[in-house]
C-alpha positions as CSV (number, residue, x, y, z in Angstrom):
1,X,20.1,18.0,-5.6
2,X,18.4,14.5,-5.0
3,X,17.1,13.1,-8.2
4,X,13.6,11.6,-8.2
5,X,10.8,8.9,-9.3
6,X,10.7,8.9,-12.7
7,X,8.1,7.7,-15.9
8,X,9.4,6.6,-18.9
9,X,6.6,5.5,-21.7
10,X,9.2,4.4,-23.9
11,X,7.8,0.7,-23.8
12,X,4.2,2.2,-24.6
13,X,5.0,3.7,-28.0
14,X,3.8,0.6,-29.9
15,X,0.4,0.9,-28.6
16,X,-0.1,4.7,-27.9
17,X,1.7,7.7,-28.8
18,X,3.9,9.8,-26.6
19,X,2.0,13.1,-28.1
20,X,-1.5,11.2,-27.2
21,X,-0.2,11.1,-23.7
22,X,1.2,14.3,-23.2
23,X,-2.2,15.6,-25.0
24,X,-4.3,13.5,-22.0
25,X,-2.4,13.9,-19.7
26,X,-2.7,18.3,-20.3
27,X,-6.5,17.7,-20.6
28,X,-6.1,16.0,-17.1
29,X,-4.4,19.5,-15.9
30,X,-8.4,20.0,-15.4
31,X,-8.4,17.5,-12.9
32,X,-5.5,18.2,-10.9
33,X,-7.3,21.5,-10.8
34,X,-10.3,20.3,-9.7
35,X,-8.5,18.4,-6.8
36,X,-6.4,21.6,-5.7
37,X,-9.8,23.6,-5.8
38,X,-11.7,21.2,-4.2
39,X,-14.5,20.9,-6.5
40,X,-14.5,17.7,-8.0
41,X,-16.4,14.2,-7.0
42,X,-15.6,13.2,-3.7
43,X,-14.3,16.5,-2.7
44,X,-14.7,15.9,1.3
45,X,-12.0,13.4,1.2
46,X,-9.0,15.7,0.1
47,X,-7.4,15.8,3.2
48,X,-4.2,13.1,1.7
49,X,-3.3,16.3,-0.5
50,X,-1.7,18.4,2.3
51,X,-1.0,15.4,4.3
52,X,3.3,16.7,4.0
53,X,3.0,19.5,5.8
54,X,-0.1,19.2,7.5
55,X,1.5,16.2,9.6
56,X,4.5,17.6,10.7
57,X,3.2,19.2,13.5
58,X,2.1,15.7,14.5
59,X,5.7,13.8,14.4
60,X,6.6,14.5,17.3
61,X,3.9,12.8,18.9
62,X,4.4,10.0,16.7
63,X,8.6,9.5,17.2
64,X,7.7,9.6,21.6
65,X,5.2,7.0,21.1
66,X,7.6,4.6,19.0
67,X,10.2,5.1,21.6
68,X,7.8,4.1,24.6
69,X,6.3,1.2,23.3
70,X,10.1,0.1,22.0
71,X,11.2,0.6,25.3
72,X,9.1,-1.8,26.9
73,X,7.8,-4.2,24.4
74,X,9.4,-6.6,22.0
75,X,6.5,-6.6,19.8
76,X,3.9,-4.6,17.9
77,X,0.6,-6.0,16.6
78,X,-1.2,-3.8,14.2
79,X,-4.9,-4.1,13.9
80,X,-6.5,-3.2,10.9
81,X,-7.5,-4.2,8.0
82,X,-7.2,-2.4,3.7
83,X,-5.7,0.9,4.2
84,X,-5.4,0.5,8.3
85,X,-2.4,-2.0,7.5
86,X,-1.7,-2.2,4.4
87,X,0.3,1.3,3.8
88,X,2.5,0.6,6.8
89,X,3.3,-3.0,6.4
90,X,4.0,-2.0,2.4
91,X,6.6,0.5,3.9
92,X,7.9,-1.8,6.4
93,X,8.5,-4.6,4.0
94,X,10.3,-2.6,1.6
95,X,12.9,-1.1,4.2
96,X,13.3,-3.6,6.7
97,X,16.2,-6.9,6.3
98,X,14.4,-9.3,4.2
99,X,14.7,-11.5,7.7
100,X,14.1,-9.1,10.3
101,X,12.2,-11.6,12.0
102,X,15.2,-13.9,12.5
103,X,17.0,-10.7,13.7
104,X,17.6,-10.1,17.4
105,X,19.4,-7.2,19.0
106,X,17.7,-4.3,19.0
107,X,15.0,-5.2,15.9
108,X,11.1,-4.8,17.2
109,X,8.6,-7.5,15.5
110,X,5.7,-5.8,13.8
111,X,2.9,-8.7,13.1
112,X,-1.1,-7.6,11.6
113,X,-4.0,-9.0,12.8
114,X,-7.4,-8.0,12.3
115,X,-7.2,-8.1,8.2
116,X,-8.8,-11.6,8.1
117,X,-11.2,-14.0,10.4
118,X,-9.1,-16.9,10.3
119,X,-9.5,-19.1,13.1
120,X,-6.5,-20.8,12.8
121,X,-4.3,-17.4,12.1
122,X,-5.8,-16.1,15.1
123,X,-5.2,-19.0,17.5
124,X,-1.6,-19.4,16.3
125,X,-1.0,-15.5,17.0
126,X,-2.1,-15.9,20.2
127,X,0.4,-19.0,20.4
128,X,3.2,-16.8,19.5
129,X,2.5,-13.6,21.8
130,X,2.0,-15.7,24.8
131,X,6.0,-15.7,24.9
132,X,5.9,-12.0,23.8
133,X,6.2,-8.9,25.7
134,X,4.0,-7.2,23.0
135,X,1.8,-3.7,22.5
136,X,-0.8,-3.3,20.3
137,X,-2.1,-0.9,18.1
138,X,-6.0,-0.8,17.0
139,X,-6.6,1.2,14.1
140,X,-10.5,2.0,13.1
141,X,-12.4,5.0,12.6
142,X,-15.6,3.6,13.7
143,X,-14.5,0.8,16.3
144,X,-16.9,-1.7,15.0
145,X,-15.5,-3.1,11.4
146,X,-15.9,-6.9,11.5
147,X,-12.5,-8.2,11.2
148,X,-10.4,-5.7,13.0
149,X,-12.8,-5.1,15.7
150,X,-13.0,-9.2,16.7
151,X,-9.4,-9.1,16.6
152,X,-9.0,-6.4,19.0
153,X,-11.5,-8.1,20.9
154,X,-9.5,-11.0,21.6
155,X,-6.1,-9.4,21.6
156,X,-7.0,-6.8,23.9
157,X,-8.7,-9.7,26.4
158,X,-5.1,-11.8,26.0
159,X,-2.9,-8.9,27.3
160,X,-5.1,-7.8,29.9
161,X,-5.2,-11.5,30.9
162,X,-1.0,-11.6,30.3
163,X,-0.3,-8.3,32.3
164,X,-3.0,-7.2,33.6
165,X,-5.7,-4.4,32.7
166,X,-3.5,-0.6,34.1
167,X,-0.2,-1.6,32.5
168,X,-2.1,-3.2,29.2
169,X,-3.8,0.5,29.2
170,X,-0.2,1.5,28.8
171,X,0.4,-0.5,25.9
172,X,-2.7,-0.3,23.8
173,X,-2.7,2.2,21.5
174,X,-6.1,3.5,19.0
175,X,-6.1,5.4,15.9
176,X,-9.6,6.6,15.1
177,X,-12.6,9.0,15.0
178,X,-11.5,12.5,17.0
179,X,-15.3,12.8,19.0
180,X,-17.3,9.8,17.8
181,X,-17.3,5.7,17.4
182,X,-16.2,2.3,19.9
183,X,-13.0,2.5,19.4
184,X,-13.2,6.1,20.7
185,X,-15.3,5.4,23.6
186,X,-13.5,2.4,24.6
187,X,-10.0,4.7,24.8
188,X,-11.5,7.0,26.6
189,X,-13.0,4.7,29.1
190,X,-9.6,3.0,29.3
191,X,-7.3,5.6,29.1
192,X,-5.8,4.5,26.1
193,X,-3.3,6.8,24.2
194,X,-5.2,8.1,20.9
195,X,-4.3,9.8,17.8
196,X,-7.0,10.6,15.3
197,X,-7.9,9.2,11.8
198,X,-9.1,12.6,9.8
199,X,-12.6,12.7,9.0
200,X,-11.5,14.1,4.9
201,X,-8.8,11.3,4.4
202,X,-9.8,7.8,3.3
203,X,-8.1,4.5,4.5
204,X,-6.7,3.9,1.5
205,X,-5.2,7.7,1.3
206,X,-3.9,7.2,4.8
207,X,-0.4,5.7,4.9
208,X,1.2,9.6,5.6
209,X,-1.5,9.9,8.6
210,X,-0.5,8.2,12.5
211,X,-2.2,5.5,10.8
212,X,0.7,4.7,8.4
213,X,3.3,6.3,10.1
214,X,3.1,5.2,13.9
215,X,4.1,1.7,13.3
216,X,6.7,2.6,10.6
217,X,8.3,4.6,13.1
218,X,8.1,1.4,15.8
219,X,9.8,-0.4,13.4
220,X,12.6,1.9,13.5
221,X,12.1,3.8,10.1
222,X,12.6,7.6,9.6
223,X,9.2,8.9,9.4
224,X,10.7,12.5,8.9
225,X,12.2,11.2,5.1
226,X,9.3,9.5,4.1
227,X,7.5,12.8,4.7
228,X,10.1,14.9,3.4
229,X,9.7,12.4,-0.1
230,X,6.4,12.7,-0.5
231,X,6.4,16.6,0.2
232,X,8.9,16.7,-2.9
233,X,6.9,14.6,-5.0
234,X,3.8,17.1,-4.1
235,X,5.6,19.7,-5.3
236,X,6.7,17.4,-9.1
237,X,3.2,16.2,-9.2
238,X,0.2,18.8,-7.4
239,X,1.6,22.0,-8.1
240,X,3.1,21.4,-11.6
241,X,0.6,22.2,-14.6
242,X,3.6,21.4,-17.0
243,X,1.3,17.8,-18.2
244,X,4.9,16.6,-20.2
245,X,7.0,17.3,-16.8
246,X,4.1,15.8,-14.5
247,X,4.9,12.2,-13.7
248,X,1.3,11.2,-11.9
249,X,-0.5,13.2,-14.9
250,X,1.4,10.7,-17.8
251,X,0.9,7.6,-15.3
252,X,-2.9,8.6,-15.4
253,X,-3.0,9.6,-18.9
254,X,-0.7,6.3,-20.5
255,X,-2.9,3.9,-18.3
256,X,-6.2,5.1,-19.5
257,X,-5.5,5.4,-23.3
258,X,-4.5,1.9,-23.0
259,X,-7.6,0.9,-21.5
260,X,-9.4,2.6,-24.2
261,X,-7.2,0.1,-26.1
262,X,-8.3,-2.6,-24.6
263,X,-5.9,-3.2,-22.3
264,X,-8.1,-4.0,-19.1
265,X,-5.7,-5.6,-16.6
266,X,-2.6,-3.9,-15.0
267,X,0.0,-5.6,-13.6
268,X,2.4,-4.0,-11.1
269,X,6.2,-5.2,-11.6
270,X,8.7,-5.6,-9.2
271,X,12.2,-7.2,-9.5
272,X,12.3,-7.2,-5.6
273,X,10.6,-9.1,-3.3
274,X,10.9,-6.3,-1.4
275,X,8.3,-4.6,-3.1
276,X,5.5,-7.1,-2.6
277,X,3.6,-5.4,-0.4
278,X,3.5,-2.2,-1.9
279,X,2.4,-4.0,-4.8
280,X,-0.5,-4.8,-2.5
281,X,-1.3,-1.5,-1.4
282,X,-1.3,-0.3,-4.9
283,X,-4.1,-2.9,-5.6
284,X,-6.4,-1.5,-3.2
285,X,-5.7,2.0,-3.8
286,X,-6.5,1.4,-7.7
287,X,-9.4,-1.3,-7.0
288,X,-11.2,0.4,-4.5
289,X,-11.2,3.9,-6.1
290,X,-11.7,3.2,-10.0
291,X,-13.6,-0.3,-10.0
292,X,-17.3,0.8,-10.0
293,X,-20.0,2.1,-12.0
294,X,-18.4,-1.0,-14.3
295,X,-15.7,0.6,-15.0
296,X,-11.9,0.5,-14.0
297,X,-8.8,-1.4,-14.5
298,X,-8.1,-4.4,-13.0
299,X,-5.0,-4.0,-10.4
300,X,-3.0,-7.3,-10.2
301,X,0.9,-7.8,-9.6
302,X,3.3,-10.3,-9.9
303,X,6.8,-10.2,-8.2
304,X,10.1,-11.2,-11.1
305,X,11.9,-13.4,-11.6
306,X,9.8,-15.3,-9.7
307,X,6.9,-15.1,-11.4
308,X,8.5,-15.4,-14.4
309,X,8.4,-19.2,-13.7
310,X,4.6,-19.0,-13.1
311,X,2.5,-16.1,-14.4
312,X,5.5,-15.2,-17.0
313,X,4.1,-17.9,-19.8
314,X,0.4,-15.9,-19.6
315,X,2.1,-12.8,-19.8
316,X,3.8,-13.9,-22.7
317,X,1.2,-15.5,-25.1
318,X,-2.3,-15.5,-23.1
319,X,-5.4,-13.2,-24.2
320,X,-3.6,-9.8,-25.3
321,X,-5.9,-7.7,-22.4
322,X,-2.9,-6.9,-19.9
323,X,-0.3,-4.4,-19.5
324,X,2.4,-3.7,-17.3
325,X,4.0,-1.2,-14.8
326,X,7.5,-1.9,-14.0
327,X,8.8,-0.6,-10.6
328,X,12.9,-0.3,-11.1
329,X,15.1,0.0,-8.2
330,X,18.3,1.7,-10.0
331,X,20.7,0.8,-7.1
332,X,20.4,-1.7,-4.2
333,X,21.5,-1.1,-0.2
334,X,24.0,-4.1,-0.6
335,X,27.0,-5.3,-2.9
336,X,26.9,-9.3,-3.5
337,X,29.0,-10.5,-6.4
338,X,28.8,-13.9,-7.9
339,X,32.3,-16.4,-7.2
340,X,34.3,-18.2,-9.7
341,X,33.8,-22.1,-9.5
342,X,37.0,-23.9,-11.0
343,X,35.3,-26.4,-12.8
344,X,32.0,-24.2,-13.7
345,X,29.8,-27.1,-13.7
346,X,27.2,-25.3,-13.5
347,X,28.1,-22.7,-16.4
348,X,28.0,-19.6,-14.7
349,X,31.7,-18.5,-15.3
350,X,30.1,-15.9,-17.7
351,X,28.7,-14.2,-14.9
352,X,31.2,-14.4,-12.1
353,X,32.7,-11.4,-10.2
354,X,28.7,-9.6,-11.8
355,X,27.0,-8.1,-8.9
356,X,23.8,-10.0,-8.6
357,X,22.0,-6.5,-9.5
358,X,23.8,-6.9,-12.5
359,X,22.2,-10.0,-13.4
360,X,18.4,-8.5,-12.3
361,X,18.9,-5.6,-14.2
362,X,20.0,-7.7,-17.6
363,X,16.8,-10.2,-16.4
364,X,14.2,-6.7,-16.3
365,X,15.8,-5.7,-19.9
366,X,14.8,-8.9,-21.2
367,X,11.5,-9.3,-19.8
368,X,10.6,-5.8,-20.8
369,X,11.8,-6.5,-24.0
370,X,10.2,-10.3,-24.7
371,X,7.0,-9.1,-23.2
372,X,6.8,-5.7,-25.1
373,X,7.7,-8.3,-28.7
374,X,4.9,-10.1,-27.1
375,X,2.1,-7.1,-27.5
376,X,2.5,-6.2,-23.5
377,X,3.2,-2.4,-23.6
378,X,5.3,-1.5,-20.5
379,X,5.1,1.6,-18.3
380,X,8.4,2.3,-16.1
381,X,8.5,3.5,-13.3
382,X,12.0,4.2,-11.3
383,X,13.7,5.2,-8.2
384,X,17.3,5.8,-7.7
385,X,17.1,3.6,-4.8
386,X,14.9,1.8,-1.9
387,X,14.6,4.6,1.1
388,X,12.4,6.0,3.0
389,X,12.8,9.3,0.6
390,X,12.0,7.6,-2.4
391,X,9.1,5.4,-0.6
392,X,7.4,8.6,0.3
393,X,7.7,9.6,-3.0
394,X,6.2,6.4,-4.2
395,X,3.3,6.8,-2.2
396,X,1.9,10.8,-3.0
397,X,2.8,9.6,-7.1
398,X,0.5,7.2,-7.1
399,X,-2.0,8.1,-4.6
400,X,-2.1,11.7,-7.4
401,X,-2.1,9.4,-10.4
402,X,-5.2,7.5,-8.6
403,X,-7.2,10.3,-8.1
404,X,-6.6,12.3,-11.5
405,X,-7.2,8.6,-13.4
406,X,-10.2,8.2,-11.3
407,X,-11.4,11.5,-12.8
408,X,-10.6,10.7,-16.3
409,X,-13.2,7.0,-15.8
410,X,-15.9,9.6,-14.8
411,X,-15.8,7.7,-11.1
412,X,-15.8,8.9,-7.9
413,X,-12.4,7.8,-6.4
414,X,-12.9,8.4,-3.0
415,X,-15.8,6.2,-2.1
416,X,-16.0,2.4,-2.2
417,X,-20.2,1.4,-2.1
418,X,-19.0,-2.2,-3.4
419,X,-17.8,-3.3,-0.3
420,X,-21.1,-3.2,1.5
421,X,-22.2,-5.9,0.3
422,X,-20.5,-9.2,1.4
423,X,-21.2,-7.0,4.7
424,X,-24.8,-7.3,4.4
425,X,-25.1,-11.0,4.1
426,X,-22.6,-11.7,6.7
427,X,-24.4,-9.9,9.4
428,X,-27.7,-11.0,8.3
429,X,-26.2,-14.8,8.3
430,X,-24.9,-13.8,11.4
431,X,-27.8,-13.1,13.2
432,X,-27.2,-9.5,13.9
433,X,-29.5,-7.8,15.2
434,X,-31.5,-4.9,12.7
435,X,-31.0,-7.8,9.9
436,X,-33.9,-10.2,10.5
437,X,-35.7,-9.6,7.1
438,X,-32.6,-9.8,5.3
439,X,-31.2,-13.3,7.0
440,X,-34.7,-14.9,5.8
441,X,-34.4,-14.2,2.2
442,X,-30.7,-15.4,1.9
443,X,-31.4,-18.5,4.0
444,X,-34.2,-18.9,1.3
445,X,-31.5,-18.8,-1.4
446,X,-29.4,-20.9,0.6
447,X,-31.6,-24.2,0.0
């Protein structure tokens, strides 16, 4: 029997009890109720919660479109932007060689465009796939979101340009709106291969969707585990009402009592680089679903030891308003041991013949243990090791734990009315058309 992600609260004890938790976290069996029943805030956008089984039927699909577009292309660009890339490239990241890109053989080069509007970015892509044989993938429900759409734009203009437009038909794929939206249109005008974004699962939910899981599966990764790790952590975290044995309830639970404590900022841990990106995803899934209506904790991550040598003396002794979740990979893919050097100049004898995971480990006891000393309360998080089993499982714990805490701050976790905004005043300073009124009064501000 596989063992699975695990929660320990030891590290939080100092700042809130363990029976306070489990006592939140079995008034939060309310909200996992509410999710299962359909009845809470937000409750058209519940699709994520059946995503394990409701996407096998789909996989198929998925693993014959990987194989084509490995077979004749070198190269994959994703275009999206938040949840449209940032699921997949946190999977990819975490499972792929740390220099894939270096790698030749039989490795296929996923690259993202479309999540920024940098001129220079953009221009040195282009620079790059001009010696590619490359496909692309345009992920959008609507078609006409700023960054990813110019980016398509331009991408889809260099490969028809490179190859010309029938075979680059071939090699474009969209993920979007089943009936409605540009990017819709322009696939069906094209005859672009499609697969649909579902109308009840937000970006941010949507790294177990074709959205997530078509370009994990072009970078060679087995889709079928992640599935089959999230589909086991479904069954730990939405059908168990036991709060003490429910990992996403005590996540939820721990992390809200200590914001009642004043504990504002989270940081996400990792002791691999490995786990960088998935640190990113967990930022917007957090951000974007519990910061509004002035409320929420603040989702930032650094990456150890690294960070140690940067962030580490803030964490330490700054403004006591943070605490931490720690991300522990129990066992590593590789053995690397450290040699014996004769003269030991540089006083490492102590360690040699220690597997460098040895020495991490010893480095994440102490930094738990300094920063806890130092009022940080810690809570742990850990996988027996970094798959695509225990990735999936990742994902459904803390896209659960997102919703139920979002429940507990009284906030809608499914929506994101913030990010209108900066939209506004960029299409109004843009000159789009319907924006006229709004352009005068911010070039009025602007003098």
């Amino acid at each position: 029997m596989k063992e699975n992600l695990t929660i320990n609260l030891k590290n939080t004890s100092g700042f809130v009890s363990h029976e306070e938790v489990v006592a939140l976290a079995q008034q939060s069996v309310r909200h996992l109720d509410a999710l299962n029943a359909g009845t809470g805030t937000g409750n058209d956008f519940l699709g994520w919660l059946s995503l394990p089984d409701d996407i096998l039927q789909q996989l198929d699909k998925i693993e014959k479109t990987a194989r084509h577009l490995r077979s004749v292309t070198d190269t994959t660009v994703v275009i999206g932007i938040g949840g449209s890339y940032l699921g997949a490239r946190a999977v990819i990241e975490a499972l792929s060689h740390s220099f894939s890109p270096l790698l030749k053989s039989t490795h296929h080069d996923i690259i993202f465009a479309g999540q920024n509007i940098c001129e220079d970015y953009m221009a040195d892509l282009l620079e790059i796939l001009d010696g590619r044989n490359y496909s692309i993938i345009a992920i959008s429900k609507s078609g006409t979101t700023t960054e990813p759409a110019i980016a398509f734009r331009i991408l889809k203009d260099h490969l028809e340009k490179k190859i010309g437009k029938p075979l680059a038909a071939d090699r474009i794929i969209a993920i979007t709106d089943e009936k409605r939206g540009a990017l819709r249109s322009m696939a069906e005008t094209n005859g672009y291969e499609t697969f649909v974004i579902p109308d009840n699962v937000g970006g941010r939910y949507s790294v177990l969707t074709p959205v997530g899981l078509l370009p994990i599966a072009i970078s060679g990764l087995d889709i079928r585990a992640i599935v089959k790790g999230a589909k086991a952590m479904e069954e730990l975290t939405r059908r168990n009402k036991n709060a003490s044995a429910n990992p996403s309830l005590l996540y939820a639970a721990a992390r809200n009592l200590l914001l009642q404590g004043g504990k504002q900022i989270e940081i996400m841990v990792g002791f691999t680089p490995k786990l960088h990106f998935m640190a990113e995803w967990w930022k917007q899934l957090y951000g974007e679903s519990e910061g509004k209506d002035g409320k929420g904790i603040f989702p930032a991550s650094v990456d150890m030891t690294t960070d140690l040598h940067s962030l580490g003396q803030y964490i330490q002794d700054g403004q006591r308003i943070l605490f931490e979740t720690m991300v522990s990979v129990k066992s590593p893919a590789k053995k690397l041991t450290i040699p014996l050097e004769k003269d030991d100049s540089d006083q490492l004898n102590y360690i040699a013949g220690k597997r460098l995971s040895e020495v991490n480990h010893n480095a994440e006891l102490g930094t738990a243990m300094a920063h806890n000393d130092g009022s940080v309360p810690i809570i742990n998080i850990t996988i027996p090791q970094l798959d695509e089993f225990y990735t999936g499982q990742m994902i459904y714990f803390f896209e659960i734990a997102c919703a139920i805490s979002g429940y507990i701050l009284d906030v809608n976790p499914f929506d994101q009315p913030g990010v209108e905004a900066y939209k506004k005043n960029m299409f109004a300073l843009l000159n789009k058309p319907g924006f006229e009124e709004a352009a005068k009064k911010i070039k009025e501000r602007l003098k």
